[in-house]
C-alpha positions in Angstrom: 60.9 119.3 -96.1 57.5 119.4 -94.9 56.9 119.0 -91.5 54.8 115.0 -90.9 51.7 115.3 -88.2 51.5 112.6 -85.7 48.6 112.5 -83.9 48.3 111.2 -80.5 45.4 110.0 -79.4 46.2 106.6 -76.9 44.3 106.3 -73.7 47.8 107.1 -71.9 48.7 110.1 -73.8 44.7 111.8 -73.1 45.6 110.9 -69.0 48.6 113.1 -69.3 46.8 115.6 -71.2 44.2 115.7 -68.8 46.2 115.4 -65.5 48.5 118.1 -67.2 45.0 120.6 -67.8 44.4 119.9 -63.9 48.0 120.5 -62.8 48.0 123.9 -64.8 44.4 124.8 -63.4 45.5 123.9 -59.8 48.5 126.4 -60.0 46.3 129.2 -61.6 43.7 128.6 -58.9 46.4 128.5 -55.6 49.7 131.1 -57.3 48.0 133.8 -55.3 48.4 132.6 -52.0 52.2 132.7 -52.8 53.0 129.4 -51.4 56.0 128.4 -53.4 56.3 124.8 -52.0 52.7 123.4 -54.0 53.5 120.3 -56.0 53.7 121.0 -59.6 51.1 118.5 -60.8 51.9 119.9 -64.9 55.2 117.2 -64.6 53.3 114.6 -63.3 52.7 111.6 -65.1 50.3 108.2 -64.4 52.2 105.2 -65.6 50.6 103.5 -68.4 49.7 100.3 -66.5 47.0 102.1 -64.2 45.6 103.6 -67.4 44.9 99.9 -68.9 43.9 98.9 -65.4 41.2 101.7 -65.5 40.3 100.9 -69.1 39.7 97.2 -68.4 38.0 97.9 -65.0 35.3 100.2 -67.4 35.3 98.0 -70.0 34.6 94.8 -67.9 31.7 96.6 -65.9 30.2 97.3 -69.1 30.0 94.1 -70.2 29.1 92.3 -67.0 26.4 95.3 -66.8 24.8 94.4 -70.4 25.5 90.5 -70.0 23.1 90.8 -66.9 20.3 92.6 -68.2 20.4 90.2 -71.4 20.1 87.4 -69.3 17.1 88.6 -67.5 15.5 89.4 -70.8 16.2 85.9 -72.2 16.3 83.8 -69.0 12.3 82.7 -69.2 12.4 81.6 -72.7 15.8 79.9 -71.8 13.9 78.0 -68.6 11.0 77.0 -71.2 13.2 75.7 -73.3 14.6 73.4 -70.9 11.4 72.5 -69.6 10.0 71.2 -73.2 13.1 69.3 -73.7 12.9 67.6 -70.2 15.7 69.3 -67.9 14.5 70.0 -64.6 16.3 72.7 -62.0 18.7 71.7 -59.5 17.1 68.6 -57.3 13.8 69.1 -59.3 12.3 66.2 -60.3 8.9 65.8 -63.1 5.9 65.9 -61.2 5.3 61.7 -60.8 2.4 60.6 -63.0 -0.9 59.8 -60.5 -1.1 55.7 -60.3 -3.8 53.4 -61.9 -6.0 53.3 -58.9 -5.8 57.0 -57.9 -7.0 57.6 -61.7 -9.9 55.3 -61.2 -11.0 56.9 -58.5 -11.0 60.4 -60.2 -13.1 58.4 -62.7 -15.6 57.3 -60.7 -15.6 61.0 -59.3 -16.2 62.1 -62.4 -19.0 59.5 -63.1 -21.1 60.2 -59.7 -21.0 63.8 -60.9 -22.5 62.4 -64.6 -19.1 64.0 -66.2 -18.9 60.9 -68.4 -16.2 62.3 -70.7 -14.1 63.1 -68.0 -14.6 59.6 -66.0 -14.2 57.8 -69.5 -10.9 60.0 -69.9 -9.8 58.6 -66.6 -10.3 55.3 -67.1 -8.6 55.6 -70.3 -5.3 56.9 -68.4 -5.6 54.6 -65.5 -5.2 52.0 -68.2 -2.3 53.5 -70.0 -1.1 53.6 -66.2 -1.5 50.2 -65.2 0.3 49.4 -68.5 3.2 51.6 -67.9 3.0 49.7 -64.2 2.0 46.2 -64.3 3.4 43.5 -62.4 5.2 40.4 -63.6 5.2 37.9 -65.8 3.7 40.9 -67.9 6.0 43.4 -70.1 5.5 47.0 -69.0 4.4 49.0 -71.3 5.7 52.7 -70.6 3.6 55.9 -71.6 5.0 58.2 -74.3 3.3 61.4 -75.1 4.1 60.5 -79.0 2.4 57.1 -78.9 -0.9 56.7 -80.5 -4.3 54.8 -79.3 -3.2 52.6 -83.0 0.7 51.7 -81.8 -0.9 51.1 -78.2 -3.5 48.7 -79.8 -0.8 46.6 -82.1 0.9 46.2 -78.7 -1.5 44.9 -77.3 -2.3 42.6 -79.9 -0.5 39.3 -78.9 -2.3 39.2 -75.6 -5.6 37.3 -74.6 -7.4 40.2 -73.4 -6.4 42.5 -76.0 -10.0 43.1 -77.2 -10.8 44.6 -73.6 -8.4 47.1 -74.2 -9.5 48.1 -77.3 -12.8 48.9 -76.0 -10.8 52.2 -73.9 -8.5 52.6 -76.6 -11.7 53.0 -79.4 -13.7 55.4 -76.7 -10.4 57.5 -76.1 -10.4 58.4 -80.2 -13.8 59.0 -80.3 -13.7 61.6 -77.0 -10.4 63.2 -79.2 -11.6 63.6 -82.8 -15.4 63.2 -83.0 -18.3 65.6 -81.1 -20.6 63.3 -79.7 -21.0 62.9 -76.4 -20.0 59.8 -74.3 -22.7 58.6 -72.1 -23.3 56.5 -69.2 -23.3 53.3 -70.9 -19.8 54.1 -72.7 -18.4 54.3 -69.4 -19.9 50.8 -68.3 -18.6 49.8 -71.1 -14.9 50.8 -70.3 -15.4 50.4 -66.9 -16.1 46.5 -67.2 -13.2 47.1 -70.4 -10.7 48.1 -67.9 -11.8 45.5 -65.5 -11.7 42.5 -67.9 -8.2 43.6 -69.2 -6.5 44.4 -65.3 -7.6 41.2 -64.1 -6.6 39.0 -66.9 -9.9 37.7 -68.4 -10.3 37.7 -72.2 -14.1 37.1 -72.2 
């Protein structure tokens, strides 16, 4: 009958091989000094739960070592992400939008300085501001980035004054999508626009 090969090769069988190697080289090493009362570290053997213990300890530290340096590779597009879809950090709150009357003074700012696209810009967002804000009996209107100058203007519609603020909504597409250049009287114009529509008079 032919003689079957096994072949051992589990983590607790190498340990004993190894501590085995070490017993026989430590009794190579120390049989000249004739001391007959040396431990004979060849019979030793490690019980098989410290072997798993040391495995999983290795294992572990591998993973927590490669789980770490992945998540500083992938952490800033991760805090981007969260950012564009409107998460904020612990106790971190959106920067809060500047009001109506701190964005018509930027506008007149800009105006002094003859920066009329800028000052007519302004205005523009004080507006969308003073919407987003206004008192009673009035409905708030509040800003989304997705909402056009055209959905503003059909909400505006069913008011009095609505053709005041389509004076700012009008000079708002042109600055976007055409190259001329706004001028001094366009910003008169929106100025009295914004005027007209903030205190109520449809003339």
């Amino acid at each position: 009958m032919a003689a079957v090969d096994y072949q051992k090769n589990s983590l607790g069988w190498q340990w004993d091989q190894g501590t085995r190697r070490m017993g026989e080289w430590w009794e190579q090493r120390f049989s000249r000094l004739g001391d007959a009362d040396l431990p004979d570290l060849s019979q030793w053997s490690s019980p098989e739960w410290l072997a798993r213990g040391l495995f999983a300890l290795i294992v572990g530290g591998l993973v927590g070592w490669l789980g770490w340096h992945l998540w500083k590779l992938l952490r800033p597009q991760w805090q981007r992400w969260r950012q564009r879809q409107g998460f904020y950090g612990p106790g971190a709150m959106a920067a809060p939008h500047p009001s109506a009357d701190q964005l018509m003074r930027q506008a007149q700012h800009f105006q002094r300085q003859g920066d009329y696209q800028a000052a007519c810009r302004a205005l523009y967002l004080g507006f969308l501001q003073w919407l987003a804000d206004r008192p009673q009996p009035h409905q708030s209107i509040p800003q989304q980035p997705s909402r056009t100058d055209g959905e503003y203007g059909q909400l505006l519609e069913p008011e009095p004054q609505a053709a005041a603020g389509q004076v700012l909504l009008k000079t708002h597409e042109r600055l976007c999508f055409s190259s001329a250049q706004l001028t001094e009287a366009d910003y008169r114009a929106c100025e009295e626009a914004y005027g007209r529509y903030t205190q109520g008079r449809a003339d």
